[in-house]
N, C-alpha and C positions, 0 to 999 in steps of 0.2 A: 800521431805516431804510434801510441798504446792501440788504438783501432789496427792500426794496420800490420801491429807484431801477431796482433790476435789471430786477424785474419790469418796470414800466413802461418801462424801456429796452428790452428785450425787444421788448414790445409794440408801442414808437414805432417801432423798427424792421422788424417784421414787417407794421405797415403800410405803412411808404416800400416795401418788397418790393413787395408788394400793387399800391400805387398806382402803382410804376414798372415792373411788369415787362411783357415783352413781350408783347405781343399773338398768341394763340397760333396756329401756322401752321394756315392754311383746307383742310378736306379737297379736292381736285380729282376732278371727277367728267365724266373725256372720253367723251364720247362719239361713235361714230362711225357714220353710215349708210351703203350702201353700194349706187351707183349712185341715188341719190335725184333725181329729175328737180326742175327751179329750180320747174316748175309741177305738181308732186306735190302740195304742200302746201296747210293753206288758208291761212297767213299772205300767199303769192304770189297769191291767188284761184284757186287750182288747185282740181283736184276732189276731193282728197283730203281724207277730214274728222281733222283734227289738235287738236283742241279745247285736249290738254294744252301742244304747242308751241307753239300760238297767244299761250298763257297766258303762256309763258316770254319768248318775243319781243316780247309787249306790256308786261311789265313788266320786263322787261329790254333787252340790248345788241344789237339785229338787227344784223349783220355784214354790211352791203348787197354789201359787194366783198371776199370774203374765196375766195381761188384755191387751190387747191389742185392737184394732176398730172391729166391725163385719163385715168389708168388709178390701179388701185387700188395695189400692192404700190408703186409709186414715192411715195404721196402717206403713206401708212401710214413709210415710211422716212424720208421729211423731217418728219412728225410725232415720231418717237419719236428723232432724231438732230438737229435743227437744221439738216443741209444738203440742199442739192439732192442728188436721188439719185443722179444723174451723177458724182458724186464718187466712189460705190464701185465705179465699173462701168458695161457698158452692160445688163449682166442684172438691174440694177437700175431701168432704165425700161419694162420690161413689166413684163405681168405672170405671176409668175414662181414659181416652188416652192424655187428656191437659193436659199444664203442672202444675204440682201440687202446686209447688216454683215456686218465682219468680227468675231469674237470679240473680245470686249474693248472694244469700242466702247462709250464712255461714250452710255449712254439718256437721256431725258426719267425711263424708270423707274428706273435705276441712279442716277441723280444725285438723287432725289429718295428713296430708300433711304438714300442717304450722308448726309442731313438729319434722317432721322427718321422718315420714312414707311413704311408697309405697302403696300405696291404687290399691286396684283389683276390680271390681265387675265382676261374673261369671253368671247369670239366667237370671231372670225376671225381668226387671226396673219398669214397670208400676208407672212412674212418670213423665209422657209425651212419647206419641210415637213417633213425632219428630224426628230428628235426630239431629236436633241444641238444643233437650230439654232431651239429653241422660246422662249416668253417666260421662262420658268427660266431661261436660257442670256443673258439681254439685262438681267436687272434686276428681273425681277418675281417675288415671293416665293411665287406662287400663277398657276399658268394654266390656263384651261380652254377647251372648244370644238372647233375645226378648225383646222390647221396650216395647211392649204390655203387655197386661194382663193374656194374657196366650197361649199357644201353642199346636198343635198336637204335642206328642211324638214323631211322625214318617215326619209328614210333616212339620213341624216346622212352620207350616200357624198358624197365626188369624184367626178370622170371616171374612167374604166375605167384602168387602169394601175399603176403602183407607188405610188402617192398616193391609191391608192382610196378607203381608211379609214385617218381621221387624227382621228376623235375622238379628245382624249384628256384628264385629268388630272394637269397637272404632270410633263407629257413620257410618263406611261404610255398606250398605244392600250387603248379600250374601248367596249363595246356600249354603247349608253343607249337607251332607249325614248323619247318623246315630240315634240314640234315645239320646231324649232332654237333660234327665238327668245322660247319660252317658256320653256326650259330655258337659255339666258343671261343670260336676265334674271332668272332666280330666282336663280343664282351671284351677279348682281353684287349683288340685292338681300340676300343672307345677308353677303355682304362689310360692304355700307351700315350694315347691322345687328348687325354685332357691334362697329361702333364701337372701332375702333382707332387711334383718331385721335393723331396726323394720319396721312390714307390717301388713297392715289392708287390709285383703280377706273377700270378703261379697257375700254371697253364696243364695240371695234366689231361690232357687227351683221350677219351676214350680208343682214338684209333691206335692201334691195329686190331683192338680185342676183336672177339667174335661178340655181336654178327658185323660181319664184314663185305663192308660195300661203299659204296661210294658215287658221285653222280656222275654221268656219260662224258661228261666231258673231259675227267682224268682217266677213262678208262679209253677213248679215244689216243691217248699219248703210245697205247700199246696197238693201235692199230698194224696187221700186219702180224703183231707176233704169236706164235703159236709156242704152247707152255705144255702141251701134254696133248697125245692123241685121244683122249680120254674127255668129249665132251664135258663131261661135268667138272673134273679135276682141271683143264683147261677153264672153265667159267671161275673155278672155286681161286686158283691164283691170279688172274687177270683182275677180279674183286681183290682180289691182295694188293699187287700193286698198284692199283687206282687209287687204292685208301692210303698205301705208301706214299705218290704222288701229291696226294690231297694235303696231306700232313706238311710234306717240304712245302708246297706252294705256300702253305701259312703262314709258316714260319719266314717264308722271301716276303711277304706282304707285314709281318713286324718289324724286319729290317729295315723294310719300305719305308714304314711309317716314324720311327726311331730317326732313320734320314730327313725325311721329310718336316720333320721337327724340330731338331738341329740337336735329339738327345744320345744319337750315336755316341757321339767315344765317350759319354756321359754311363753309360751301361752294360751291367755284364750280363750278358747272357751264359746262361749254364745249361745244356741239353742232357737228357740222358734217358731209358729206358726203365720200366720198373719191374722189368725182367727179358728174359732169355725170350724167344720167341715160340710158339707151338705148331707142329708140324702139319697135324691135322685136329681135326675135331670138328662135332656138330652143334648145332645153336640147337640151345636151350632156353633163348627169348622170344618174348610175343612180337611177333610182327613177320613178315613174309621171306624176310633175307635167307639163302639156301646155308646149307651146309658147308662146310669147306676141309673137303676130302683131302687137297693139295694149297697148303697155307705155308707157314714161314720158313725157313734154313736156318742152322745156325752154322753150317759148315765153314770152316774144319774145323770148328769146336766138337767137342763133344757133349751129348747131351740138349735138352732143352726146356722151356717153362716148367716147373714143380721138381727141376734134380736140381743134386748139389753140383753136378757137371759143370765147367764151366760155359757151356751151352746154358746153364740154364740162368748164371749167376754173373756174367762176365760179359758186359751189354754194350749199346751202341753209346758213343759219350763225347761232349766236347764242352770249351770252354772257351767263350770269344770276348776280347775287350778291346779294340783299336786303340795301340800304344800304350796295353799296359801287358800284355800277356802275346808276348812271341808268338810267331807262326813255329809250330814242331810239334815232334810227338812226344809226348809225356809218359812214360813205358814205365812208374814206377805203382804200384797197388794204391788205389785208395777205396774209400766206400764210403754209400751213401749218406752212412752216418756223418763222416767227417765235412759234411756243408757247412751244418749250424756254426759249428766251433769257427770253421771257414770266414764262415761270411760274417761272423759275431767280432772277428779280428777286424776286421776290413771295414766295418764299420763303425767301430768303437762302440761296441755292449760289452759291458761286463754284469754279470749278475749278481747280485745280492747274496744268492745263495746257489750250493753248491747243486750244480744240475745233474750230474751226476754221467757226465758224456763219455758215451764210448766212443767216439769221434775223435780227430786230433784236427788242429788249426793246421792245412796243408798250403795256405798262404805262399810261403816265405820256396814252400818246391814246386807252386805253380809258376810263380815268377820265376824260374830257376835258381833263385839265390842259393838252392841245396842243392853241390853236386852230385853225392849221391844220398838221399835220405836211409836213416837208422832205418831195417828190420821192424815191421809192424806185424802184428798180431790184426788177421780179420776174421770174426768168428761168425760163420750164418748158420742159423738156428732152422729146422724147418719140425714141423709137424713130427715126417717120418724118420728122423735123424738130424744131424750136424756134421759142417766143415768146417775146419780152422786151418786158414793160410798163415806161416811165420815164415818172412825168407822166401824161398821158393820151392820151401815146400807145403804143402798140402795134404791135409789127411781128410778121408770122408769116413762117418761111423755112421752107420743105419742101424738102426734097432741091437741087435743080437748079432747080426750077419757078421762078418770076417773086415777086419777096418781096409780101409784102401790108402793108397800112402803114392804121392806124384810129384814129382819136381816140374813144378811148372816152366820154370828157365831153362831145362832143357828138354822138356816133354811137354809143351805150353797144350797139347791135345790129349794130352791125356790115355796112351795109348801103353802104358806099361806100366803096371800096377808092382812099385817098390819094399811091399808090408812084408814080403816073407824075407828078403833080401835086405832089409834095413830096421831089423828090430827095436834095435834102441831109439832110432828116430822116431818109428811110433809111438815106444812108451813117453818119452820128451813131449812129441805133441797131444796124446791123449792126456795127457796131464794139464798141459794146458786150457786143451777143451775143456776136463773137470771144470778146470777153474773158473770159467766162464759161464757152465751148462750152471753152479754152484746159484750164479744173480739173476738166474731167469727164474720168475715166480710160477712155481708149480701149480696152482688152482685159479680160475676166474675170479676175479672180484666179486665179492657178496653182491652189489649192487646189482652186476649184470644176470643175477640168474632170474631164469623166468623169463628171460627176454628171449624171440626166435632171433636164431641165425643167419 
């Protein structure tokens, strides 16, 4: 009889286990585009055909006002640290090859290793090009890609100089064969796939950057259409949306594989851009890809890649979880910074010590639990000036020039400029600005001088 209270107590207990234990942490799956224009897409009615993004965004969380830096290596930094980039530096508001963090800086990847996680990164680092200043060196247990800022599709080069070739694995330089972002996306998908759960895969993308191209068979999907009477500016977008293309089919073959696995509603996916898009420009990398006279929109935004425009800061964005985050649109500001805090809630980190996040945990208003959330402060730093949104309004100060002053809620384009017309609100928000411009450190770090750019 004592045997068989046992057993059954046993049992009784292994159920309470069971029925109380915790819900287990959701794989995160970020991903990042780069240089993607607001009207790339076709969720924006752009011309670009997105079929798999379309998917995500209509059944999931569209991120109507989600800001990010207008250059790339600053917005990549307030992603993977929670603050403003300004904080580590001013070689941290371009875009840059030093290292962006200092060693030891607690990650979105290192904080999320300390939980439990198997961290991957698959693209483009551009947060030191180094090899002692690579994603090994920040938090992630696996890195692959380019160090750099950007690559040929085909030759996998940088710009001519000491940063030339920075393919590498897990800090080693090496050769690879084939086009850039079919060979990232097969990393992040063998990551997907060996189910290591729970795992943080972070996928920024070299595509949209220039050089801009892609292989015949995405650009076949535009068969038929004509983009410009202008030979070359017809070739130069037709290479736009191909690489557009190429990007969503990736991203439907992670979904694919997340199905196929059985870790869909196991996973959130986070999309987003790490800046506004640029209109035109020419390549400045080694290898054959042309120029591109006629490249991204960000219409009816104003502005694009390197303004404080909201063209340039104000990106393509979504957030999918099956059966935990509603299909709608989320029309309330956030920014890039506010992930870590994000995804630090959600997953149960707490740190030790004070990290010092400009970021807020937007948790509780992704889920909608906040009708309408409090007034935030988003302040973006760049090079040649700052903006700071509070409410819906918006100030831009450039250098010396005359401040610029927008209600975004009911000028969301930016087409009437309110500073002469609403003084005090200026002074209100340039003060604010102060306050912010006050924690961004004004010189490089001793360490990084002597180092090229």
């Amino acid at each position: 009889m004592k045997a068989i209270l046992a057993i059954c107590l046993l049992a009784l207990t292994s159920s309470f286990k069971v029925l109380f234990a915790a819900e287990p942490k959701p794989n995160i799956l970020l991903i990042v585009a780069d240089d993607l224009g607001w009207s790339d897409v076709g969720w924006h009615g752009g011309f670009g055909k997105t079929p798999y993004m379309d998917r995500l965004v209509k059944t999931g969380l569209e991120l109507d006002q989600h800001y990010v830096q207008p250059v790339c290596t600053p917005t990549r930094t307030a992603l993977m640290s929670g603050r403003y980039p300004g904080r580590f530096g001013p070689h941290a508001l371009s875009p840059s090859n030093l290292r962006a963090m200092p060693l030891g800086t607690t990650t979105l990847a290192s904080a999320l290793k300390s939980v439990g996680y198997a961290t991957y990164q698959s693209g483009k680092w551009h947060l030191g090009a180094r090899t002692e200043w690579g994603p090994n060196a920040f938090g992630f247990d696996h890195g692959y890609g380019t160090l750099t800022g950007a690559a040929d599709p085909w030759t996998h080069k940088y710009r001519k100089g000491p940063y030339e070739d920075s393919w590498h694995r897990d800090g080693k330089l090496f050769d690879e064969e084939g086009n850039a972002t079919e060979l990232v996306a097969a990393e992040a998908l063998k990551r997907i796939r060996e189910k290591q759960a729970p795992w943080f895969v972070y996928v920024p993308f070299h595509a949209v950057h220039t050089p801009v191209d892609a292989p015949n068979e995405y650009k076949r999907l535009y068969d038929g259409v004509k983009f410009h009477d202008d030979p070359e500016k017809h070739d130069s977008r037709l290479r736009l949306t191909a690489m557009v293309s190429q990007l969503d089919t990736k991203i439907g073959q992670f979904v694919a594989a997340l199905e196929e696995t059985g870790q869909r509603d196991n996973t959130l996916i986070i999309f987003t851009s790490d800046n506004g898009g640029i209109e035109s420009l020419k390549n400045a990398y080694v290898g054959d890809v042309g120029h591109s006279p006629l490249n991204s929109e960000n219409d009816p935004l104003r502005g694009q890649k390197a303004t404080l425009y909201e063209g340039g800061t104000r990106v393509c964005a979504f957030a999918n979880w099956p059966g935990k985050l509603a299909a709608r649109k989320h029309a309330w500001p956030m920014h890039a910074v506010d992930w870590f805090p994000t995804i630090a809630s959600l997953v149960g980190y707490q740190s030790q010590t004070d990290l010092k996040w400009d970021g807020i945990n937007q948790w509780p208003a992704l889920l909608g639990q906040v009708e309408k959330p409090a007034d935030r402060t988003i302040y973006i730093a760049a090079a040649g000036g700052q903006s700071l949104r509070h409410g819906d309004w918006k100030l831009i100060q450039q250098g010396k020039t005359a401040p610029q002053l927008f209600n975004i809620g009911a000028d969301p384009y930016e087409k009437e400029n309110l500073a002469k017309a609403q003084p005090e609100k200026v002074a209100e928000l340039q003060k604010l600005l102060e306050q912010h411009h006050a924690l961004d450190l004004p010189k490089i770090p001793a360490d990084l001088e002597g180092f090229p750019h």
